[in-house]
PLY file of the C-alpha trace (Angstrom):
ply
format ascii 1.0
element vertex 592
property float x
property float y
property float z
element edge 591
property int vertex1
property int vertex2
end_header
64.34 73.83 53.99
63.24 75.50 50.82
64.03 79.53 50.07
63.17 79.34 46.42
65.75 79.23 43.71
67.71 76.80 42.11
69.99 74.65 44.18
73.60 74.31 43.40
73.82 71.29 45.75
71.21 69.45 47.43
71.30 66.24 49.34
68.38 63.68 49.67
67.57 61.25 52.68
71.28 61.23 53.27
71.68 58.06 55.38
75.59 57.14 56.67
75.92 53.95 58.94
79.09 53.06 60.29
79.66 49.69 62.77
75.58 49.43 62.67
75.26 52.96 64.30
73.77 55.39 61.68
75.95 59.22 62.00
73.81 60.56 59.61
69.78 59.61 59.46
67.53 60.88 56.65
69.43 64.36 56.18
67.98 66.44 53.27
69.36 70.16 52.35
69.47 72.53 49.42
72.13 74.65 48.95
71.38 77.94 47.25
74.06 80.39 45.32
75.13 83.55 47.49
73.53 81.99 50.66
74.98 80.87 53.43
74.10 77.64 55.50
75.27 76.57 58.77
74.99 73.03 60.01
75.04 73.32 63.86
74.56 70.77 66.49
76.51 68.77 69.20
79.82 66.86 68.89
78.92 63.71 66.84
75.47 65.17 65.45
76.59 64.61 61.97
77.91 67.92 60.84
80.75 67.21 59.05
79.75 63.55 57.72
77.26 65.52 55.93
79.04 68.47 55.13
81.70 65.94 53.66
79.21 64.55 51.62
78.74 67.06 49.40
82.67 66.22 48.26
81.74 62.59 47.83
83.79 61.90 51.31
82.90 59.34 53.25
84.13 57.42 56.49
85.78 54.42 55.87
83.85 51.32 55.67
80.64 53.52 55.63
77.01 52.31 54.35
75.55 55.25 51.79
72.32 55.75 51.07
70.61 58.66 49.36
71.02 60.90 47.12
73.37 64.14 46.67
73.40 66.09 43.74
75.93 69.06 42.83
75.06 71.07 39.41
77.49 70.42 36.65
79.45 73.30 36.94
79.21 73.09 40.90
82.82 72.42 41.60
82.96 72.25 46.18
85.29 73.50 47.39
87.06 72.53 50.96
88.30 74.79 53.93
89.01 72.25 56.96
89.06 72.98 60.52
93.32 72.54 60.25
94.02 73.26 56.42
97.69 72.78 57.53
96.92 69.10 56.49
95.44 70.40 53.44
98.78 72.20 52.26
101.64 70.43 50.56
104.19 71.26 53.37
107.32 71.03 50.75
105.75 73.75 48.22
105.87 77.54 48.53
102.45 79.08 48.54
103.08 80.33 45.55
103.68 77.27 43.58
100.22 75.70 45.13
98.35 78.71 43.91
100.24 79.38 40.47
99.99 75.47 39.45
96.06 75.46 39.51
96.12 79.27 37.84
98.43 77.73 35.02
96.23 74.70 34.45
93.28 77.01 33.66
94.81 79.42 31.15
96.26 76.46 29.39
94.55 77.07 26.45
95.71 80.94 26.05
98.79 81.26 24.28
102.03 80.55 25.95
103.23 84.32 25.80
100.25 85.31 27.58
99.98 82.36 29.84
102.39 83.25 32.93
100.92 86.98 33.28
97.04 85.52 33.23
98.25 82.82 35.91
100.07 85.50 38.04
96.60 87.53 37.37
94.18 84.81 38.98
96.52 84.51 41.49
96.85 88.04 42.61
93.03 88.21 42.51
92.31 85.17 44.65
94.47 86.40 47.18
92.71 89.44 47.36
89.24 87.93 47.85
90.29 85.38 50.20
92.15 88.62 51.76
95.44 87.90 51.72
98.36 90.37 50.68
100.11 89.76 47.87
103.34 89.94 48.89
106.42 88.74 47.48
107.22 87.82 51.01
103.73 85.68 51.98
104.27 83.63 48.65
107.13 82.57 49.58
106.66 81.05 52.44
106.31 77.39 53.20
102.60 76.40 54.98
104.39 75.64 58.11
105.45 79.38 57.99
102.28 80.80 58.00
99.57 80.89 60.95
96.58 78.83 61.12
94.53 81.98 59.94
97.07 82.11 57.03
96.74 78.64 55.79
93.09 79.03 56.08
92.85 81.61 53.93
95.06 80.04 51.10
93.16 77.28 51.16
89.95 79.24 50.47
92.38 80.74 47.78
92.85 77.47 46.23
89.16 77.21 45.92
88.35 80.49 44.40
91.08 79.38 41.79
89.36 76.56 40.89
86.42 78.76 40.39
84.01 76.46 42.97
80.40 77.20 43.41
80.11 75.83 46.83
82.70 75.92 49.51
82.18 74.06 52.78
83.51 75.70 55.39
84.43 73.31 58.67
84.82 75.07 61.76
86.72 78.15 60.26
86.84 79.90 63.84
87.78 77.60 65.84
90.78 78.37 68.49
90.07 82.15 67.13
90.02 85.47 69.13
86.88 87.86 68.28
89.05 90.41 66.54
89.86 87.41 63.86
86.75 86.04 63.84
84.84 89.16 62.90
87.82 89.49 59.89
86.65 85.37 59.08
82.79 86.70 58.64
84.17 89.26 56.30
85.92 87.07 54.53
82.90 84.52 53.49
80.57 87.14 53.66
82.47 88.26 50.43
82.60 85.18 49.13
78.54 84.88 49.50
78.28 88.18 47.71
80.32 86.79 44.56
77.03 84.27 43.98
78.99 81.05 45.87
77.12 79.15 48.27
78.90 78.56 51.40
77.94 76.09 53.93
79.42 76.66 57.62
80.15 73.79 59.79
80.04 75.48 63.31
79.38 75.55 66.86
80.07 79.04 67.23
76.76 80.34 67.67
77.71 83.89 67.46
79.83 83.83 64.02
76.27 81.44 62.86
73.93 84.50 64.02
76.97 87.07 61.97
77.15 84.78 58.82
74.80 82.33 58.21
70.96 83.09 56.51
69.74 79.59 56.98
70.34 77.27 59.69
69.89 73.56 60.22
69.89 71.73 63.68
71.35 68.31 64.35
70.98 66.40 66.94
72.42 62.33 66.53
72.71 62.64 62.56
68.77 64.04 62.37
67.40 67.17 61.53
65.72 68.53 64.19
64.90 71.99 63.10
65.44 74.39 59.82
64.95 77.55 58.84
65.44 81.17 58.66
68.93 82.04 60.81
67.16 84.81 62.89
64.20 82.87 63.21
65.70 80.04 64.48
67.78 82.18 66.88
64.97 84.16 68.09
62.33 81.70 68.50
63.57 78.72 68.51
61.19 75.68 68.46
62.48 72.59 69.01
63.77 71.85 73.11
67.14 70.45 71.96
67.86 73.98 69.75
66.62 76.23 72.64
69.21 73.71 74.33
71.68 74.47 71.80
71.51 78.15 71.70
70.90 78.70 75.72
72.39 82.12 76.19
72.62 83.31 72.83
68.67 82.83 72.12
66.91 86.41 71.18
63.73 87.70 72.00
61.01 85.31 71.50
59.27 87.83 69.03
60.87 86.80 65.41
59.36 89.84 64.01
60.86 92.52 66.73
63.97 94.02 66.38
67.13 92.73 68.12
68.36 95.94 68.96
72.22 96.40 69.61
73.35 95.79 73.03
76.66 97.41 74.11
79.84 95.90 74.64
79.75 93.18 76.72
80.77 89.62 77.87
77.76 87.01 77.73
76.59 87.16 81.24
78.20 90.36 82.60
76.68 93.90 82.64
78.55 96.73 79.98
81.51 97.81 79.90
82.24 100.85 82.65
84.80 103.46 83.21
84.60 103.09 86.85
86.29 100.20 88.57
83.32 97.80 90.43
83.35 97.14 93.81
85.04 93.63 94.30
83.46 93.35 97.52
80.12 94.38 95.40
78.29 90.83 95.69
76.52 90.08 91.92
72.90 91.61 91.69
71.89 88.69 88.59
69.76 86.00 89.92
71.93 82.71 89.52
70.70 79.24 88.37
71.56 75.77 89.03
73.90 73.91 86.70
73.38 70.36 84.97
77.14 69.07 84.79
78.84 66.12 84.68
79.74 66.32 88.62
76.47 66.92 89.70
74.17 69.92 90.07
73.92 72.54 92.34
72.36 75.90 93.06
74.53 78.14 94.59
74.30 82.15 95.67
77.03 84.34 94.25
80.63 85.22 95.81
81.67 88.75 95.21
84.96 86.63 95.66
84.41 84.11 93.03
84.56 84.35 89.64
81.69 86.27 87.56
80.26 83.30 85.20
77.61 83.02 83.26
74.16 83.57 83.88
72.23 80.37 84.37
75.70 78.55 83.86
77.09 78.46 87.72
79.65 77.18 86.87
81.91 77.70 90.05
81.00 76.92 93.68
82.54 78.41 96.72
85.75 77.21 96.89
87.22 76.25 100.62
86.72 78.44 103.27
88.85 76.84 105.73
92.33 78.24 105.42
95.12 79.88 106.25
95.38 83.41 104.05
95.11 85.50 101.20
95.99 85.99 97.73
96.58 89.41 96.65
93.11 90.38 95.07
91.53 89.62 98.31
90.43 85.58 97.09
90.91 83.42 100.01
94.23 81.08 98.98
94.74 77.59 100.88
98.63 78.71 101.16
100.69 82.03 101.43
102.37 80.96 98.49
101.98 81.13 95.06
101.65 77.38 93.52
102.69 78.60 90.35
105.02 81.72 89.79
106.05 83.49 86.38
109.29 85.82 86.98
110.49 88.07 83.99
109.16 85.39 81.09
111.14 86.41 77.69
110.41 83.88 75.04
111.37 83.47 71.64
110.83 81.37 68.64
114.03 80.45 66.03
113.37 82.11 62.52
116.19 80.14 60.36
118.99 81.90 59.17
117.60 85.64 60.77
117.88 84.28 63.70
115.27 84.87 66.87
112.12 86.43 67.51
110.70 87.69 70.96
107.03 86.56 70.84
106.29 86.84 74.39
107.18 88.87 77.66
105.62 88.34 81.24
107.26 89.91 84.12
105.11 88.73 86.34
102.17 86.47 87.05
101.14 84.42 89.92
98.76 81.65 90.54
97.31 80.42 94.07
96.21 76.98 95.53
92.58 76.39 94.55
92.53 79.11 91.86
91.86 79.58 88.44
93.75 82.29 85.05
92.60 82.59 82.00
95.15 83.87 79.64
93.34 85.57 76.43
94.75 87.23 73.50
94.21 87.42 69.68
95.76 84.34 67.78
99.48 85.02 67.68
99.52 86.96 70.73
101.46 84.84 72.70
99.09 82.78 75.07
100.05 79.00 73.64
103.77 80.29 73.72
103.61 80.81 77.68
100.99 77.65 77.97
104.23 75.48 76.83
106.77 77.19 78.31
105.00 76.73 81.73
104.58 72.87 80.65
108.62 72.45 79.81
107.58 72.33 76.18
109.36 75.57 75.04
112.67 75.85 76.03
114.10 79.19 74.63
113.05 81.70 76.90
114.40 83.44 79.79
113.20 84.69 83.21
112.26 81.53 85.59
108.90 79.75 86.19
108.59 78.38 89.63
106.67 75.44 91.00
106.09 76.35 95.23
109.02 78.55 94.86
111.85 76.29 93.22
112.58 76.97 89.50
111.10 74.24 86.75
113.76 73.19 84.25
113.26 74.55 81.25
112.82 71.65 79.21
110.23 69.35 79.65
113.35 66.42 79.49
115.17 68.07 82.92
112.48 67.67 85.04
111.89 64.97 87.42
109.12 62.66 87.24
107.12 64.59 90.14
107.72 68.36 88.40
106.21 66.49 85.21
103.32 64.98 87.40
102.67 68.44 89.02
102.50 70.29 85.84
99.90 68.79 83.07
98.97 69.49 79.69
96.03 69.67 78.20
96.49 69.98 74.33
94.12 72.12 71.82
93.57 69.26 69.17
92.65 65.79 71.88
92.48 64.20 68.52
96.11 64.59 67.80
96.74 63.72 71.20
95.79 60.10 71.29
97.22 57.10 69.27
95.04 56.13 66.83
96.53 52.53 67.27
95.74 51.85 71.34
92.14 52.30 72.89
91.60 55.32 74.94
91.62 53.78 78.42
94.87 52.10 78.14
96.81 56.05 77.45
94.61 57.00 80.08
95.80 54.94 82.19
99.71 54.69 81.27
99.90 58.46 82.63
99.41 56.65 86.36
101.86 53.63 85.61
104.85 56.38 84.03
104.51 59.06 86.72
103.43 57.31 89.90
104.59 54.04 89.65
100.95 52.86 89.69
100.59 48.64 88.70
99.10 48.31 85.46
95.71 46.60 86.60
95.54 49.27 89.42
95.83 52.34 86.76
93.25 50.43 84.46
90.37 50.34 87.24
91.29 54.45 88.16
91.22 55.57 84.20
88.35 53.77 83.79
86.76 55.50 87.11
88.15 59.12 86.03
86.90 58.76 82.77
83.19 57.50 84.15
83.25 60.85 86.54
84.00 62.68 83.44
81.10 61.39 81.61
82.95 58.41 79.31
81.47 55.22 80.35
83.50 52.17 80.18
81.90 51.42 76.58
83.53 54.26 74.87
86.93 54.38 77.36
87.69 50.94 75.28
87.29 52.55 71.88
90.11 53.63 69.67
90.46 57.47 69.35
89.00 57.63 66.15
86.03 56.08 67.29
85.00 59.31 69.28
83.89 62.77 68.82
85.74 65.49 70.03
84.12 66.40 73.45
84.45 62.69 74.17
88.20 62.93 73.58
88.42 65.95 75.15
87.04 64.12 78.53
89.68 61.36 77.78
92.01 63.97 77.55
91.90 65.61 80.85
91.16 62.17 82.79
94.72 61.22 80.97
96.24 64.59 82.90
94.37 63.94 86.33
95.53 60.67 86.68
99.23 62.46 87.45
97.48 64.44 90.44
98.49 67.34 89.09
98.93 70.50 91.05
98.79 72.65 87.96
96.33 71.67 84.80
97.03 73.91 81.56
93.97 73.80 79.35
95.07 75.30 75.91
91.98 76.38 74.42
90.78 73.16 75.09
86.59 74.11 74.31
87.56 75.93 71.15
86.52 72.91 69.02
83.12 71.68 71.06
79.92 72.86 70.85
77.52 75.65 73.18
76.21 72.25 75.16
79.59 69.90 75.52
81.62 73.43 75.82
79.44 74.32 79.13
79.98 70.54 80.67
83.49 70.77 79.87
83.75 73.76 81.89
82.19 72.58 84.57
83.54 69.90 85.32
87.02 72.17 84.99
85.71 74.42 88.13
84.21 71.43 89.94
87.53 69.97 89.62
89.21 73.15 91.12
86.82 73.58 93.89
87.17 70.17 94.96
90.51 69.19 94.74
92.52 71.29 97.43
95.65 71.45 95.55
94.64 71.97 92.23
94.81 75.05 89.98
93.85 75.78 86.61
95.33 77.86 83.63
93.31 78.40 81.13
94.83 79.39 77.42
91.54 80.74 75.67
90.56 83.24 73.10
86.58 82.98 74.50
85.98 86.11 77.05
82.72 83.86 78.38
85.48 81.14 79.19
87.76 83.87 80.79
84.98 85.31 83.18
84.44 81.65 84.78
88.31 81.99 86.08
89.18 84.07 89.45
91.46 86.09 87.60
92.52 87.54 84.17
95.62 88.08 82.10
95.30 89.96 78.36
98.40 89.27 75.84
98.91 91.65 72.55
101.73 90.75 70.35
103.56 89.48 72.91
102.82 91.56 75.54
101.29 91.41 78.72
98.84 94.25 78.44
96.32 93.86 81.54
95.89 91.74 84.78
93.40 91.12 87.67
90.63 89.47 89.03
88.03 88.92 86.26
85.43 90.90 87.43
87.74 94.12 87.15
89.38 93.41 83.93
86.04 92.25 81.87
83.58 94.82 83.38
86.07 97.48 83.27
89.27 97.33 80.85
92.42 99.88 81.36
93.86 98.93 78.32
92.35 99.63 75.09
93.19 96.09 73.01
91.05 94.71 75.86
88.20 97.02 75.04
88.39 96.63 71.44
88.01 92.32 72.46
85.02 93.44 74.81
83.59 95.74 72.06
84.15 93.15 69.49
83.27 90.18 70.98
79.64 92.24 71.49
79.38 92.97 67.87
79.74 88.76 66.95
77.06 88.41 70.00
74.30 90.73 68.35
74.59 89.14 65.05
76.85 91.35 63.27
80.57 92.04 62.25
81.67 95.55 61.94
0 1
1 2
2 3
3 4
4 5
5 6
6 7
7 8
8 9
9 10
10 11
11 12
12 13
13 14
14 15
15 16
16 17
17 18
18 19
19 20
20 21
21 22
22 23
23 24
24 25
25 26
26 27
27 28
28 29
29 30
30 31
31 32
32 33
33 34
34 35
35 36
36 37
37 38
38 39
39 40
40 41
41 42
42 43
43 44
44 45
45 46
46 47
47 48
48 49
49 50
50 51
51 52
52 53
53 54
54 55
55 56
56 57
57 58
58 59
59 60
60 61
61 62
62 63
63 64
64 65
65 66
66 67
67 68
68 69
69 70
70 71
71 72
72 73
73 74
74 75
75 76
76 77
77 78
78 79
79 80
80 81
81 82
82 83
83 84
84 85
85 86
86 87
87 88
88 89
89 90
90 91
91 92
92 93
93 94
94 95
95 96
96 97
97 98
98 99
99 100
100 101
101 102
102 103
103 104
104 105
105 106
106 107
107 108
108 109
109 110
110 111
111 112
112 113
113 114
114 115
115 116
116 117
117 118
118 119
119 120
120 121
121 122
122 123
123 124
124 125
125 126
126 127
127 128
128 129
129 130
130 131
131 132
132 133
133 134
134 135
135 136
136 137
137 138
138 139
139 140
140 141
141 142
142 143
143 144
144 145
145 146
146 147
147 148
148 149
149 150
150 151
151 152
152 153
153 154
154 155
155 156
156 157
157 158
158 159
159 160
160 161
161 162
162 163
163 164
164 165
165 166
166 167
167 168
168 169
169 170
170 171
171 172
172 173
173 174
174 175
175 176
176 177
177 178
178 179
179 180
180 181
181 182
182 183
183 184
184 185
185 186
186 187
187 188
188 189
189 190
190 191
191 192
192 193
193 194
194 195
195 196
196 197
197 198
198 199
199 200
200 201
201 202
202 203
203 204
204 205
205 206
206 207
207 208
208 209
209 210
210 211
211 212
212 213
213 214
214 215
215 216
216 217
217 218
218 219
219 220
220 221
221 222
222 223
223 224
224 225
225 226
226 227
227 228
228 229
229 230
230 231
231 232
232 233
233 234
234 235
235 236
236 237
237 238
238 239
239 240
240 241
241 242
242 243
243 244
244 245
245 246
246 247
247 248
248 249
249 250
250 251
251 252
252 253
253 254
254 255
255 256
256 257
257 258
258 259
259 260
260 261
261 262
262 263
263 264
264 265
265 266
266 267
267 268
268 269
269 270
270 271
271 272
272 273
273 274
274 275
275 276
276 277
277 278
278 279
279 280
280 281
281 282
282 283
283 284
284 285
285 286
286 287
287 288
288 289
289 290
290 291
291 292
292 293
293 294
294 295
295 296
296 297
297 298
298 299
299 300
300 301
301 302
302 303
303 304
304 305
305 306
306 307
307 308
308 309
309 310
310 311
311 312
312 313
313 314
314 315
315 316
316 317
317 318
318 319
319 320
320 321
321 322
322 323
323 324
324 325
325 326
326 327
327 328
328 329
329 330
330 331
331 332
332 333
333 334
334 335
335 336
336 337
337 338
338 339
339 340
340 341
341 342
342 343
343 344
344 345
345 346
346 347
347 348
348 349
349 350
350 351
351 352
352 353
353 354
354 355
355 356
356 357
357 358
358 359
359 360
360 361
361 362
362 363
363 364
364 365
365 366
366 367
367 368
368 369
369 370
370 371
371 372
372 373
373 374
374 375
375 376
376 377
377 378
378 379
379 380
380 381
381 382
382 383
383 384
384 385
385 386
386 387
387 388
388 389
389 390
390 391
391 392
392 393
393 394
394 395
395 396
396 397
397 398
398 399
399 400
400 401
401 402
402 403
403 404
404 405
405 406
406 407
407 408
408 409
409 410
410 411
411 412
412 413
413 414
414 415
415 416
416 417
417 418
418 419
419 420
420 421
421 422
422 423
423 424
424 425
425 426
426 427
427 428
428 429
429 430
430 431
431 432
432 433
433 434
434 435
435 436
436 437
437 438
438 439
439 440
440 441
441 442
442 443
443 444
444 445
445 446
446 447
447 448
448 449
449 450
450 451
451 452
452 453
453 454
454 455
455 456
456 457
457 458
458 459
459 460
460 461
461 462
462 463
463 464
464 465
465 466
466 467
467 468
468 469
469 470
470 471
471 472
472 473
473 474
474 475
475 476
476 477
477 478
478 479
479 480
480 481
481 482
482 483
483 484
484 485
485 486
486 487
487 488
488 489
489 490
490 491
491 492
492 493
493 494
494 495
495 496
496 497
497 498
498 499
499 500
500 501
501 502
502 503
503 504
504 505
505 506
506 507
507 508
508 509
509 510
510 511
511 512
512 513
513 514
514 515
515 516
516 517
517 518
518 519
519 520
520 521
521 522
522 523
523 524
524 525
525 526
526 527
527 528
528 529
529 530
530 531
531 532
532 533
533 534
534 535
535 536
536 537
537 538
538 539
539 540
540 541
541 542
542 543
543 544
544 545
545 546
546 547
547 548
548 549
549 550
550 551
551 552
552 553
553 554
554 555
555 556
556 557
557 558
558 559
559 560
560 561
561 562
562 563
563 564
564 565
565 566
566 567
567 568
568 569
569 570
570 571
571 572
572 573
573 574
574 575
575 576
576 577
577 578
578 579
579 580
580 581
581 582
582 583
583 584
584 585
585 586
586 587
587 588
588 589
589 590
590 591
């Protein structure tokens, strides 16, 4: 890819072989000042081994070959996908900013010194758009939200005054309110002259931000160009792949236009509320999952999906009543009931916080709630306590009508089979130090009293029906990409039998292509397991219109419920709107 200009970076015929297999395979790339490049592709295409490489970072025990240049005053800087691990969590923020300010007016004299390094440190805050509060800098990382850390790490590298700063998955786990301030943010970091290169599978913050894009597919480069051009006419079968839904008109030279606010795959937002009994008027398409494919017509019942992404089938018809909303439930009873939810987190020495109130939410046999909010809202906080994992709250959760324990340690071994977690990060999740198929399979052995050689042969068939052959179940975690783990990661929870599977934002990390199967094999799971029901903790609204129904959290509150249909085609409340409105704004390409 060539756009003229001097490169601050550039990598040549990057080659990367680990245990034979080569990650990354003849990658070239020019990075240019004030640009911005995203790296895109599947799970394991090689996005972050090269991204890495511009740092000199390597994996372990890796085979180099190639070349990668960075122009002597090209200092790269780093912005992870979980800068907590990039903080020192013993120092104050404002002793890992003011130490790198102080290094670089060494030279001034020492009267002048402290108000220059208070200076550059005032001023990076402001362009990584922080406030510059007395209170923020003296905080500890583990004090601060993940948006927070984020944004003093890209501090840290404006400080140090880099030309390039790689950005790895910067959105990830983020609502569309956040993730439009995140374009902002590097957008003004483009328009200082520093190159940024994005590290994404968000296709609709790489269509905001990026002006070049590069495709990989299994550590190759598969196509490059232009970001609109590649977006609009995309011309290689695994991009058109990549980009699915998101792809533009097939003219490069015609205008986008800006479509209204709207959810991938359902019509704008209206003021009336839609018939539910209204069947869908968009032609549907079969699906290529990991359970199988199938071609199915639409269920004014069922949840609204995607289009070409049928992702839900009809759920069983045979049974005895009705939910609520009209959704055909395999029981009169709720499987899963939330009663006057008050939670709180501990803030030291002031005491307690509310971060969360739910008076009421309910969940059926066979169905599916997606819980969305912006980060901080309050979604993870009810995921956990609903798993026994936060135990200051108030208010009772209640499995078929008898109240859970609070903490996860009070419950008996069949409440803890009945209600699984599925955690954000599978990475963190796993023991680096035992393969993948023997944690799979200790789930079976602790909860159900399953023999050891017995629980072996089921992970290993769990994991095969969720697309992990035997090959990779007897890999250590590290030795897999994240959808992989992800797949480990809910075989691990299904070997309990769960009645109740809480997914915490568990596609957030994956890209368009692994996200998709992922979410399929979710709703094949819940249509074909009669007892099974799903919450799902997300900040995606596509994610949220594959459920049956809908609950919106802001700042703690529980703002908006219903079926999905109702509350993404036409909001009451107005933060739900301003997600909608936003969430259109990312999806045509733009920010504000």
């Amino acid at each position: 890819m060539d756009t003229g200009g001097d490169p601050v970076a550039e990598i040549r015929d990057l080659r990367v072989v680990v245990d034979g297999r080569a990650i990354v395979d003849g990658v070239s790339l020019r990075v240019l000042p004030g640009r911005v490049t995203a790296l895109i592709g599947a799970s394991g295409s090689g996005k972050t081994t090269t991204g890495l490489a511009l740092l000199g970072e390597y994996p372990a025990d890796a085979l180099v070959t190639g070349d990668v240049r960075v122009a002597a005053d090209g200092l790269v800087g780093y912005v992870p996908q979980h800068p907590a691990a990039a903080l020192n969590p013993a120092r104050r923020v404002s002793a890992l900013l003011t130490d790198i300010a102080r290094a670089q007016v060494r030279r001034l004299p020492v009267r002048q010194r402290r108000a220059a390094a208070r200076e550059r440190v005032l001023r990076a805050l402001t362009e990584a758009q922080l406030p510059d509060s007395e209170i923020l800098l003296r905080r500890y990382p583990h004090q601060l939200s993940g948006g927070q850390q984020q944004r003093v790490v890209l501090a840290q590298a404006l400080l140090l005054g880099a030309r390039v700063v790689v950005a790895d998955e910067p959105t990830t786990g983020q609502d569309a309110l956040t993730k439009s301030r995140i374009v902002e943010r590097f957008r003004t970091v483009a328009a200082r002259g520093i190159a940024v290169v994005l590290l994404s599978h968000d296709l609709d913050v790489v269509s905001a931000l990026a002006d070049e894009v590069v495709v990989l597919r299994a550590g190759r480069v598969v196509e490059s160009g232009p970001a609109r051009r590649v977006r609009a006419a995309p011309r290689h079968e695994w991009t058109r792949e990549l980009f699915g839904e998101h792809a533009e008109s097939p003219d490069p030279d015609e205008p986008t236009g800006q479509p209204g606010p709207r959810v991938h795959g359902l019509p704008p937002a209206r003021t009336e509320v839609p018939d539910p009994d209204e069947p869908a008027s968009r032609p549907e398409a079969p699906t290529r999952g990991l359970l199988g494919t199938r071609t199915e017509s639409p269920d004014a019942d069922e949840p609204t999906g995607r289009p070409g992404v049928r992702a839900h089938g009809p759920l069983n018809r045979h049974t005895e009543s009705r939910d609520p909303d009209g959704h055909t439930a395999r029981t009169g009873q709720p499987v899963l009931q939330v009663r006057g939810l008050t939670a709180r987190h501990r803030d030291g020495a002031r005491g307690t916080t509310v971060v969360l109130r739910a008076p009421e939410l309910d969940l059926y046999p066979g169905r599916s709630l997606a819980v969305v909010g912006r980060s901080g809202s309050g979604k993870t906080t009810l995921a956990r306590c609903v798993a026994g994992l936060h135990r200051d709250h108030d208010g009772e959760i209640l499995l078929d009508g008898t109240p859970l324990p609070r903490s996860l340690r009070d419950r008996s071994r069949t409440q803890l089979a009945a209600v699984q977690y599925v955690f954000q990060d599978a990475h963190a999740a796993f023991d680096e130090h035992r393969p993948v198929v023997r944690q799979v399979a200790r789930t079976a052995v602790r909860l159900r009293g399953t023999d050891e050689d017995t629980a072996t042969r089921e992970a290993l068939t769990t994991l095969a029906g969720l697309g992990l052959p035997e090959e990779l179940a007897h890999r250590h975690p590290g030795r897999l990409s994240g959808g992989e783990l992800q797949r480990a990661a809910l075989a691990r929870a299904l070997l309990a039998r769960p009645r109740v599977l809480v997914c915490d934002e568990i596609t957030s990390g994956l890209d368009t292509v692994t996200r998709r199967d992922i979410l399929d094999v979710l709703t094949t799971l819940v249509r074909d397991r009669d007892q099974l029901s799903l919450v799902l903790i997300t900040h995606d609204l596509d994610t949220a219109a594959l459920a049956h129904r809908v609950a919106v959290l802001d700042a703690g509150e529980l703002v908006e419920q219903g079926p999905a249909r109702q509350v993404l085609t036409a909001p009451s409340h107005p933060f739900t709107v301003s997600l909608m409105e936003t969430t259109a704004r990312l999806a045509a390409g733009t920010a504000t």
